[in-house]
C-alpha positions as YAML, in Angstrom:
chain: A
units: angstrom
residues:
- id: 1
  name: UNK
  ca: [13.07, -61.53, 5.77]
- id: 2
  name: UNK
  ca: [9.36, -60.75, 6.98]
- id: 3
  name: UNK
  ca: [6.70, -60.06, 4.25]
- id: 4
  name: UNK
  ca: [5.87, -57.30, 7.16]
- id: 5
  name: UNK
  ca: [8.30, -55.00, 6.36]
- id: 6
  name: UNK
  ca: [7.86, -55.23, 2.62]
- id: 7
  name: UNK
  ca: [4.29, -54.49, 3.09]
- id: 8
  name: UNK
  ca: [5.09, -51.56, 5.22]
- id: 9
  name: UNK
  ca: [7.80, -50.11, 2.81]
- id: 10
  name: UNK
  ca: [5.13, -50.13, -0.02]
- id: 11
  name: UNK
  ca: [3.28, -48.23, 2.39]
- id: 12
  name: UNK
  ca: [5.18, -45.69, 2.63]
- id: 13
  name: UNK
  ca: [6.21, -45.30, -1.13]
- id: 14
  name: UNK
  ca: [2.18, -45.02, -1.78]
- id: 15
  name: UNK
  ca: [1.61, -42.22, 1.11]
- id: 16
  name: UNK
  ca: [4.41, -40.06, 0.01]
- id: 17
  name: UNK
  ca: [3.03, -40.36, -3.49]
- id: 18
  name: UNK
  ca: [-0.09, -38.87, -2.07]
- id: 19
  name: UNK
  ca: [1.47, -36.27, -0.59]
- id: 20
  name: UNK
  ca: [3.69, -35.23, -3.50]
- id: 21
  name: UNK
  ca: [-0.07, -34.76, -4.97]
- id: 22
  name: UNK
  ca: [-1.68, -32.81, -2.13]
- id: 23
  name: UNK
  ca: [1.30, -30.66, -2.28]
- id: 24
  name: UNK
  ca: [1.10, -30.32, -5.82]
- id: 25
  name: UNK
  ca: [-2.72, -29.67, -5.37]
- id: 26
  name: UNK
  ca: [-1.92, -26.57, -2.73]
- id: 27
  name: UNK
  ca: [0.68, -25.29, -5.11]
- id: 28
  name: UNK
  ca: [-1.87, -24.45, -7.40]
- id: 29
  name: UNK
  ca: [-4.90, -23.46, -5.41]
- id: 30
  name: UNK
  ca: [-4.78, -20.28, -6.76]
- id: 31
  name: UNK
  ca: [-3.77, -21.50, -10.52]
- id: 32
  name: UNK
  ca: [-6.59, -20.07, -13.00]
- id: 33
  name: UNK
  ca: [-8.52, -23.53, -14.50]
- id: 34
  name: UNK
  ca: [-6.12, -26.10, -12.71]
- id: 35
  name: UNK
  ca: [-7.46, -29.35, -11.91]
- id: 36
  name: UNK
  ca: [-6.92, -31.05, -8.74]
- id: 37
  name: UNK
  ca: [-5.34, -34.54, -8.37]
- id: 38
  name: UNK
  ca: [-6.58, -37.55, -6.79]
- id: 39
  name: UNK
  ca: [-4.70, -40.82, -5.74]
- id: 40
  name: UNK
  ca: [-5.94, -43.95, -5.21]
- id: 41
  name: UNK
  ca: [-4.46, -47.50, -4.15]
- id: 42
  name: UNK
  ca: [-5.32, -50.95, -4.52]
- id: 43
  name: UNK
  ca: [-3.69, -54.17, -2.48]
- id: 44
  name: UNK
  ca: [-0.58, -56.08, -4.16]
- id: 45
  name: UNK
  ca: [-0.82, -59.19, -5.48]
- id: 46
  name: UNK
  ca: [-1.23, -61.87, -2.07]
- id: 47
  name: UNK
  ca: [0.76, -65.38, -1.22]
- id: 48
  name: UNK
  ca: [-1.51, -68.06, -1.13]
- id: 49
  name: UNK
  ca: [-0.35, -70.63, 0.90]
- id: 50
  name: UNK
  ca: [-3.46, -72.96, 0.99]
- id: 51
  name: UNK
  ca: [-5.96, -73.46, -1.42]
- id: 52
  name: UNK
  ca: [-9.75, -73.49, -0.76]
- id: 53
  name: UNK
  ca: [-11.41, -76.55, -1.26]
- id: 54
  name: UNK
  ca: [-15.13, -77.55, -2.06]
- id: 55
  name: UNK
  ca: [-17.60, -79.23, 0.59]
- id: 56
  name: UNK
  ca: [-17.66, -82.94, 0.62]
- id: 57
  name: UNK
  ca: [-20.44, -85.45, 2.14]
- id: 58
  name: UNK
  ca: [-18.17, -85.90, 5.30]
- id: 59
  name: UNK
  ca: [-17.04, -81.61, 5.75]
- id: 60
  name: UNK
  ca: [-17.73, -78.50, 4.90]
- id: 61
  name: UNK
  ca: [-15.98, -76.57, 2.14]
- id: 62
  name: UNK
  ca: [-12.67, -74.10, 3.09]
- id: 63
  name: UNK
  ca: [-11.77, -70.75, 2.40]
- id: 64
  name: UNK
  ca: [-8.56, -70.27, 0.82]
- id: 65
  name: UNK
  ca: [-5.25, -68.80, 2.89]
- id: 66
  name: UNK
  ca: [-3.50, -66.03, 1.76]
- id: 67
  name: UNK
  ca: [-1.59, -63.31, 2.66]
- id: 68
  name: UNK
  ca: [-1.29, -60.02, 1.54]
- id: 69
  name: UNK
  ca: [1.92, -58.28, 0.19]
- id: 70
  name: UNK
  ca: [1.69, -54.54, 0.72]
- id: 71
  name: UNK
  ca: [-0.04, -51.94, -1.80]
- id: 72
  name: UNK
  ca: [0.46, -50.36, -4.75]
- id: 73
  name: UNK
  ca: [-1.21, -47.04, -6.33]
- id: 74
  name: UNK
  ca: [-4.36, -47.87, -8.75]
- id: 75
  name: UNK
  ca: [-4.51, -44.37, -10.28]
- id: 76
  name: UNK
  ca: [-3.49, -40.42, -9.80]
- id: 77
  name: UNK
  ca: [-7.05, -38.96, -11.78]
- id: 78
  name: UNK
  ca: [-7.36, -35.32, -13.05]
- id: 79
  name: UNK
  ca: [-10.56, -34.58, -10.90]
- id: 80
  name: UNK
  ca: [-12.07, -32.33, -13.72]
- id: 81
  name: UNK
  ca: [-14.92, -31.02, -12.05]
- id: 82
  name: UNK
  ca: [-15.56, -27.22, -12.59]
- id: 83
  name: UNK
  ca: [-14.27, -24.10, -10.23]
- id: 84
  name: UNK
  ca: [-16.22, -21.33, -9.38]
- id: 85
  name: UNK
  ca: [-16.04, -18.27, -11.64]
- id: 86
  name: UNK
  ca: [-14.17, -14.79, -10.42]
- id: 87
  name: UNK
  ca: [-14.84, -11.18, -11.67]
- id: 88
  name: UNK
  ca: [-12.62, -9.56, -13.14]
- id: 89
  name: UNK
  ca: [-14.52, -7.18, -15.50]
- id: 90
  name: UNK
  ca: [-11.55, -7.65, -17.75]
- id: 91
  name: UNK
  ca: [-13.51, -8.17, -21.64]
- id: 92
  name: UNK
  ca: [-10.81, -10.78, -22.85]
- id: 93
  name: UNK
  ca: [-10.89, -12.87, -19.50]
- id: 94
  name: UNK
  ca: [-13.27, -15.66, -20.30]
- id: 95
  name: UNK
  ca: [-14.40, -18.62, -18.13]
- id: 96
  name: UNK
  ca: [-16.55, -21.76, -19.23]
- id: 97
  name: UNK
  ca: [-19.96, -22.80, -17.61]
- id: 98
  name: UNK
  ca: [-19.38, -26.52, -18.70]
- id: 99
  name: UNK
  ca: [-17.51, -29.11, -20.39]
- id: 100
  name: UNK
  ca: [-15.63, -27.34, -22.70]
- id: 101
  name: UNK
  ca: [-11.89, -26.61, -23.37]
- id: 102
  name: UNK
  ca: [-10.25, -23.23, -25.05]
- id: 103
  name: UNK
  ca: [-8.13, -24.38, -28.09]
- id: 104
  name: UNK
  ca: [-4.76, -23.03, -28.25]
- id: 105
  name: UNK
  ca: [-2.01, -23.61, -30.79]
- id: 106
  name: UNK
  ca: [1.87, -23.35, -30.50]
- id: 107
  name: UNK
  ca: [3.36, -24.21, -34.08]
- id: 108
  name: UNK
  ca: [1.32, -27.27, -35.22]
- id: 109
  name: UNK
  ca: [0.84, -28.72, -31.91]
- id: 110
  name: UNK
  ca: [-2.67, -28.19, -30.25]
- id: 111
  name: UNK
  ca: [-3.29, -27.91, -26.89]
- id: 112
  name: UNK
  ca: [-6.39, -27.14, -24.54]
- id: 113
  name: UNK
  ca: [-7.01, -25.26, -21.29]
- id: 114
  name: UNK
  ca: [-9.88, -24.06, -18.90]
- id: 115
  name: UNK
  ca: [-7.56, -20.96, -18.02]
- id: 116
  name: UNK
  ca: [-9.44, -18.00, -20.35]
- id: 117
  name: UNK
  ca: [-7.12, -15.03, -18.92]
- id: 118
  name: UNK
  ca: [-6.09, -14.24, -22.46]
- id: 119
  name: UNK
  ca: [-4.42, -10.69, -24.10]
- id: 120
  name: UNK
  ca: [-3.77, -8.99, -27.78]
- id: 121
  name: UNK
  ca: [0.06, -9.21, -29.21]
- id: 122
  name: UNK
  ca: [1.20, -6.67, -31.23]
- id: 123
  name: UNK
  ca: [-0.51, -8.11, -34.61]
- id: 124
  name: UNK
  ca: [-3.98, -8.12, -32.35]
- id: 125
  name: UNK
  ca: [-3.60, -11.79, -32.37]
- id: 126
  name: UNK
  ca: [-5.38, -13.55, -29.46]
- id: 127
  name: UNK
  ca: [-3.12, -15.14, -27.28]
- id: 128
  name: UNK
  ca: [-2.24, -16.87, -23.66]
- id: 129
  name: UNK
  ca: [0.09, -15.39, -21.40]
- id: 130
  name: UNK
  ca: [3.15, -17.70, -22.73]
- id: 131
  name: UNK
  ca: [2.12, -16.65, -26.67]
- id: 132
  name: UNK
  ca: [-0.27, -19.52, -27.56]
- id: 133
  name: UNK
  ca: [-2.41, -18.46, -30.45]
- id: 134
  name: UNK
  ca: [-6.31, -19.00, -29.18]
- id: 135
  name: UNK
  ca: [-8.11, -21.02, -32.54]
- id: 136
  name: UNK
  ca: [-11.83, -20.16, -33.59]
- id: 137
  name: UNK
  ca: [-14.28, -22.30, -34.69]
- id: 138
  name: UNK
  ca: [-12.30, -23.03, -38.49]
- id: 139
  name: UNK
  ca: [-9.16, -23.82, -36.61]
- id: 140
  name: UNK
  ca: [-7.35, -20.82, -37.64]
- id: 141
  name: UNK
  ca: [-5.84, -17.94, -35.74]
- id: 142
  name: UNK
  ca: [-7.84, -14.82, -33.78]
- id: 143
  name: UNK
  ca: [-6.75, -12.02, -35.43]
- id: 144
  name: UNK
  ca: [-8.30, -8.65, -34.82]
- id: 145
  name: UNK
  ca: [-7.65, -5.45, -36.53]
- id: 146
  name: UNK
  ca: [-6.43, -3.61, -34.29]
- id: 147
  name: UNK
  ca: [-6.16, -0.18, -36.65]
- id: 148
  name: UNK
  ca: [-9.80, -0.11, -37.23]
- id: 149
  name: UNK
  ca: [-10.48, -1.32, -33.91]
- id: 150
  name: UNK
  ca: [-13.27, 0.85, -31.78]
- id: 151
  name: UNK
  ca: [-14.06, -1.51, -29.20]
- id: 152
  name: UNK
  ca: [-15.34, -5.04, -28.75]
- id: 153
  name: UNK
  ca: [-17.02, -7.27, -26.85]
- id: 154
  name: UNK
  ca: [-17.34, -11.01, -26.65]
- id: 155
  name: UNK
  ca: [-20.92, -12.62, -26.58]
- id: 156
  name: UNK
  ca: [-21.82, -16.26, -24.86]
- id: 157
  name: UNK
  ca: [-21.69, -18.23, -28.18]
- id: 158
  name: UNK
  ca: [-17.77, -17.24, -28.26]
- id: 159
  name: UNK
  ca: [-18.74, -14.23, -31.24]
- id: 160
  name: UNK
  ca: [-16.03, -11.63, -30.58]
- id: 161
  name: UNK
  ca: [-18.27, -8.25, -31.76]
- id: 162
  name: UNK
  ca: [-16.19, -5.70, -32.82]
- id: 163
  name: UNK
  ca: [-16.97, -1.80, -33.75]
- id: 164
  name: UNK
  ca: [-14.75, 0.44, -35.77]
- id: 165
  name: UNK
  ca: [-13.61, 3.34, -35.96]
- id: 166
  name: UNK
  ca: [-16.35, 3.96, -38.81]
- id: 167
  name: UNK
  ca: [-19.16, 2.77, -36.13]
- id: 168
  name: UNK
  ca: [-19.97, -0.20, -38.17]
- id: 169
  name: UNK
  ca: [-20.47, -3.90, -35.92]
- id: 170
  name: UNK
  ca: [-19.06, -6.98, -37.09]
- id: 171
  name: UNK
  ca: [-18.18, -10.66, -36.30]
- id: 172
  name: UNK
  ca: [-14.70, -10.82, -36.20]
- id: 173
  name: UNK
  ca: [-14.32, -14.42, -35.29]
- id: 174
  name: UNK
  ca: [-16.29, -17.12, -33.04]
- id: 175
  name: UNK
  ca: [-13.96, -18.71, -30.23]
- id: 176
  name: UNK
  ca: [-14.06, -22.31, -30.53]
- id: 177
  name: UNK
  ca: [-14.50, -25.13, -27.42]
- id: 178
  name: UNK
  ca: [-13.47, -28.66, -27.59]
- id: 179
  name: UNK
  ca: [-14.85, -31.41, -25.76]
- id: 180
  name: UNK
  ca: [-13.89, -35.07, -24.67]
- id: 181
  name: UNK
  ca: [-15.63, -37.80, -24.39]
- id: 182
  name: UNK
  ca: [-13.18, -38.19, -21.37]
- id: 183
  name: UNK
  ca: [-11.80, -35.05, -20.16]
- id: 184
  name: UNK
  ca: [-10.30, -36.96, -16.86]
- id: 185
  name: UNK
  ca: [-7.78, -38.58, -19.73]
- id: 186
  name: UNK
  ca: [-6.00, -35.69, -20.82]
- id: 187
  name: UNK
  ca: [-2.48, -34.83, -19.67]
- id: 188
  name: UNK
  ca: [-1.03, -31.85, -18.25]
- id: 189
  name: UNK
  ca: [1.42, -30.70, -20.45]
- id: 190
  name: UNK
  ca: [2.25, -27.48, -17.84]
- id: 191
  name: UNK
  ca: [1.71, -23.61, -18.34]
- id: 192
  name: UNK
  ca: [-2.16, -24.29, -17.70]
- id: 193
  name: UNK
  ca: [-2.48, -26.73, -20.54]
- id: 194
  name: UNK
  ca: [-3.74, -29.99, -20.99]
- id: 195
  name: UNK
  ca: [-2.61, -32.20, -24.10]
- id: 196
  name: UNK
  ca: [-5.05, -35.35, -26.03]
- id: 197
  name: UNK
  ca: [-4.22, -38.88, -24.93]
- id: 198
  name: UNK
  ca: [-5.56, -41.99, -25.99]
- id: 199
  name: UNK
  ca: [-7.54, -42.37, -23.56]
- id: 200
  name: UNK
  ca: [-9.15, -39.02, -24.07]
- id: 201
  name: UNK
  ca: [-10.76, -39.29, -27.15]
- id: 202
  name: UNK
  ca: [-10.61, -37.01, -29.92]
- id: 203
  name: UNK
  ca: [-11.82, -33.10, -29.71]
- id: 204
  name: UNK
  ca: [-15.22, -32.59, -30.58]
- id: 205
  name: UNK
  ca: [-14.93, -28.88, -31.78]
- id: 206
  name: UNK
  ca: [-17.32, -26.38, -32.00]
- id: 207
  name: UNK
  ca: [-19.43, -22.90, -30.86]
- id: 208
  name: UNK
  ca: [-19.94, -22.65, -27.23]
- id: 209
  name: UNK
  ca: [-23.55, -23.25, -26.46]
- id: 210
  name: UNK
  ca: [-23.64, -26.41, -28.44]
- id: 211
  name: UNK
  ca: [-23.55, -30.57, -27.66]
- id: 212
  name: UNK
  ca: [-22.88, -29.11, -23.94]
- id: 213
  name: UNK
  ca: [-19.46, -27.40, -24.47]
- id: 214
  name: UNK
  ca: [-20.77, -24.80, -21.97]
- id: 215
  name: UNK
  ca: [-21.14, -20.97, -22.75]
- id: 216
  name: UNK
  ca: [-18.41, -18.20, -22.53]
- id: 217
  name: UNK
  ca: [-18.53, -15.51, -19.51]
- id: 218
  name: UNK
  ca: [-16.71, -12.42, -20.72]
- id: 219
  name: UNK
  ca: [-15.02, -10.64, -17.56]
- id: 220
  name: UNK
  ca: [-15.00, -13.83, -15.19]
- id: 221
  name: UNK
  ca: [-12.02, -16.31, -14.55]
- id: 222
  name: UNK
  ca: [-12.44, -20.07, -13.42]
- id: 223
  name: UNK
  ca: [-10.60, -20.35, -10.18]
- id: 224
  name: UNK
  ca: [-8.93, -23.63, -9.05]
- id: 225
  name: UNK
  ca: [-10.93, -26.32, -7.53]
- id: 226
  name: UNK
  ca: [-8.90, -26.89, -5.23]
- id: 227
  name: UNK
  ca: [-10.63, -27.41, -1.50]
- id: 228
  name: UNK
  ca: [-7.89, -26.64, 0.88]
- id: 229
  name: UNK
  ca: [-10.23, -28.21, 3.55]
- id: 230
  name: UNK
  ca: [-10.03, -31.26, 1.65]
- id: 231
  name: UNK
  ca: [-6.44, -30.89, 0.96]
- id: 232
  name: UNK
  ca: [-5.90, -30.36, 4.65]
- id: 233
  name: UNK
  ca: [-7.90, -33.54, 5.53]
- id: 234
  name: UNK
  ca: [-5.76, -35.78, 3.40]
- id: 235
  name: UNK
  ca: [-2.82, -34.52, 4.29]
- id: 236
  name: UNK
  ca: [-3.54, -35.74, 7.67]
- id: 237
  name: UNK
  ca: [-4.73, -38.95, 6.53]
- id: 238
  name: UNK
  ca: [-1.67, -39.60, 4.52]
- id: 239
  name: UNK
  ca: [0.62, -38.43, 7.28]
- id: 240
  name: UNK
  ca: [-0.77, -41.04, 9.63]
- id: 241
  name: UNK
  ca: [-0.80, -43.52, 7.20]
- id: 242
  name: UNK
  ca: [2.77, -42.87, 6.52]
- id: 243
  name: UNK
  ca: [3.69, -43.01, 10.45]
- id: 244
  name: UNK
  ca: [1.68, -46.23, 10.64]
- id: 245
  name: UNK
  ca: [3.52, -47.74, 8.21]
- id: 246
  name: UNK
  ca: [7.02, -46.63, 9.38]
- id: 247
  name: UNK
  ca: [5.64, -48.49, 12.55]
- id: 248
  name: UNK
  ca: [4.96, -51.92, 10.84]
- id: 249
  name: UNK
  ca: [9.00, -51.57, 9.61]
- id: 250
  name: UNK
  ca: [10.06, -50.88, 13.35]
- id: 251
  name: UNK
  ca: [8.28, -53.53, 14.70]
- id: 252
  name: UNK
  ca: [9.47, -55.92, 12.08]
- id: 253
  name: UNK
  ca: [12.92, -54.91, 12.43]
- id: 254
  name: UNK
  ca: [12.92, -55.34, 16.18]
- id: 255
  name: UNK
  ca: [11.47, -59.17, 15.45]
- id: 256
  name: UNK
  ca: [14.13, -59.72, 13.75]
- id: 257
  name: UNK
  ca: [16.53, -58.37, 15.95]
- id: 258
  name: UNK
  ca: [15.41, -60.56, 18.72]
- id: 259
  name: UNK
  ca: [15.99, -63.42, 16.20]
- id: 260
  name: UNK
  ca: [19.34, -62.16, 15.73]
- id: 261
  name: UNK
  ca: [19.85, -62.50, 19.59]
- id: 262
  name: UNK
  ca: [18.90, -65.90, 19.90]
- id: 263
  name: UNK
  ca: [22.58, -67.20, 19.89]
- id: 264
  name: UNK
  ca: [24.11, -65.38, 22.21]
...
């Protein structure tokens, strides 16, 4: 069989792989602190059918012969670069200017997300839409007291100020950030959340403000960055590809059809 066609059916195993990501990109262009995806390829492994060989007194030196074998996909990154920040003038919707991650906690298991759109239960625990407890800077629980609750606010460094009903201000707890020494090396665990890998490195915990975790914008969501101009533009590019590729199997199909027809 032709190396052609293989080549061309790697092709088109790679492009649709980049689509499933642009779609998956477009899904979510309006997903609070979702980071886009990026794929990437590299050429397969190539046949060499000649060797090169070094210049002698008598000729000059040759370049080896060899011929390539199709592609494969080098990487799908988490392009973690930051979104723009909407208002919402909503006190417990919080977005980060920098590197920094919210900590959340279901049971033991941490987990970390860029989406700040976050609400009081019924205990005036601080929570995520899906009940993920938000952890401070001790790794414990946000817990406010809701019966002697006045009002609050929530201050750059992640302080949540609270009055009470007696008029008296305090600190009820400091919202922690984590950051990663690679942030690109997390994995999406789903619901907005993003999970440590080995490759991440461990969280570096602390206030925002500090070691470049970024500060805390009370009222203010990070959108998406998502560029559906971008997206748009690939998609393109990757349908072409794809049709270009379909073409190399066509071609190499009707070659060896015409071999077929030799003995007639």
């Amino acid at each position: 069989m032709l190396r052609s066609m293989y080549s061309g059916i790697s092709g088109l195993k790679n492009f649709q792989t980049k689509l499933d990501v642009i779609g998956n990109n477009i899904a979510n262009v309006n997903t609070y602190g979702f980071k886009k995806g990026r794929v990437t390829f590299k050429d397969a492994i190539s046949q060499t059918t000649a060797g090169a060989s070094t210049s002698t007194d008598t000729r000059g030196g040759t370049n080896a012969v060899q011929v390539g074998l199709g592609s494969s996909i080098s990487s799908i990154d988490t392009v973690d670069t930051a979104g723009s920040l909407q208002n919402t003038s909503r006190t417990l919707d919080l977005g980060i200017q920098g590197d920094g991650y919210f900590i959340v906690k279901e049971g033991t298991n941490n987990y970390y997300t860029r989406a700040g759109n976050f609400y009081l239960d019924e205990e005036g625990v601080l929570v995520t839409g899906e009940g993920y407890k938000v952890q401070d800077i001790n790794g414990s629980d946000i817990q406010l007291n809701i019966a002697a609750l006045q009002s609050f606010s929530i201050a750059q460094n992640g302080d949540i100020n609270m009055v009470t009903t007696g008029g008296a201000n305090q600190v009820a707890a400091t919202i922690a950030l984590a950051k990663f020494s690679n942030p690109g090396g997390l994995e999406k665990a789903g619901n907005n959340l993003f999970q440590e890998s080995v490759n991440s490195g461990a969280p570096q915990i602390g206030a925002s403000g500090t070691d470049g975790r970024g500060t805390l914008s009370s009222g203010r969501l990070e959108m998406s960055n998502v560029d559906l101009s971008e997206e748009f533009t690939d998609m393109i590019v990757a349908q072409r590809g794809f049709q270009a590729n379909t073409r190399i199997i066509t071609t190499s199909d009707e070659i060896l059809q015409e071999l077929v027809n030799l003995k007639r």
